[in-house]
C-alpha positions in Angstrom: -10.4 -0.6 22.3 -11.2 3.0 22.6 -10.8 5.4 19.9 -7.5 7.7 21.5 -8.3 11.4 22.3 -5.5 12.5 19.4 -4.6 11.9 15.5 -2.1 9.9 14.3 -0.8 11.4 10.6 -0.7 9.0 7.7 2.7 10.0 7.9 3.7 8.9 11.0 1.8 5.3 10.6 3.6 4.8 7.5 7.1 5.5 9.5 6.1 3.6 11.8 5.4 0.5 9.8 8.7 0.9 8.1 10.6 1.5 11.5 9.1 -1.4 14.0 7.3 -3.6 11.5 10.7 -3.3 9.1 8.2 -2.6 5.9 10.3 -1.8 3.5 8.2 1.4 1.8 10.4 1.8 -1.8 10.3 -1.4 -2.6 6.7 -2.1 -1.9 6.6 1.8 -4.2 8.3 -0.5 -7.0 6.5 -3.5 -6.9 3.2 -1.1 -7.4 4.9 0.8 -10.5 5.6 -2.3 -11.8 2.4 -4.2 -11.6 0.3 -0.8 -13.1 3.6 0.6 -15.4 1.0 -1.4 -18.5 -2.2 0.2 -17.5 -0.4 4.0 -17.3 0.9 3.4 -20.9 -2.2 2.5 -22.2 -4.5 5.1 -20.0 -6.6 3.3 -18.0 -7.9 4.0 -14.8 -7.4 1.0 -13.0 -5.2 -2.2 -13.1 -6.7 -5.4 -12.1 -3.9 -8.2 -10.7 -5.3 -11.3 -9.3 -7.7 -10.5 -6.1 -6.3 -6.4 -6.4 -7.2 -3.4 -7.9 -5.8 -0.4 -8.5 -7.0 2.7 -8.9 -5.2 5.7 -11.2 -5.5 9.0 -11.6 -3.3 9.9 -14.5 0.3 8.2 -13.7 -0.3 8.2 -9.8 -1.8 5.2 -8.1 -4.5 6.7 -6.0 -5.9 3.7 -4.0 -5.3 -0.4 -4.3 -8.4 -2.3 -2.9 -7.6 -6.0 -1.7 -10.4 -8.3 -2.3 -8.5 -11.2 -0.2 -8.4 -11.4 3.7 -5.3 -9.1 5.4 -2.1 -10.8 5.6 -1.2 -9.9 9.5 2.7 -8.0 9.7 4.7 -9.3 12.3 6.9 -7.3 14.2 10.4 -8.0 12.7 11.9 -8.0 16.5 9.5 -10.9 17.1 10.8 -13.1 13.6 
C-alpha cells in the first residue's frame, strides 16, 4: 500500500482505535500503572513482565516493547 500524501496525529490514531476498534484507552492506562506501580517505587528504569518491557522515565511510562507476535484488533462492529 502506498504511503498517503498526508499525516495522521498520534492523536487521532489513538481516537480512532478507541472509537471503531472499541479500545478502551483508561483501562489499558491502568493495567500499565499497575503492572510498573513496583518498579516506580523502587526507581528503576524499566519493568520487565513476561515477553514486555517497559521503559520509564521518572514516574511516566515512556515506551513498552512486545517481544511476542501482535495480537490482531478486531473491529468491534465485526464481533
Amino acid at each position: 500500500m502506498k504511503k498517503p500524501p498526508i499525516t495522521v496525529s498520534d492523536h487521532a490514531v489513538l481516537r480512532y482505535l478507541e472509537q471503531v476498534y472499541g479500545l478502551n484507552v483508561t483501562r489499558i492506562r491502568r493495567e500499565i500503572g499497575h503492572v510498573v506501580a513496583n518498579g516506580v517505587e523502587r526507581g528503576a528504569d524499566g519493568v520487565q513482565r513476561g515477553s514486555v518491557t517497559y521503559k520509564l522515565k521518572g514516574r511516566v511510562v515512556t515506551t513498552v516493547i512486545s517481544r511476542s507476535p501482535h495480537r490482531k484488533l478486531k473491529k468491534a462492529r465485526d464481533a
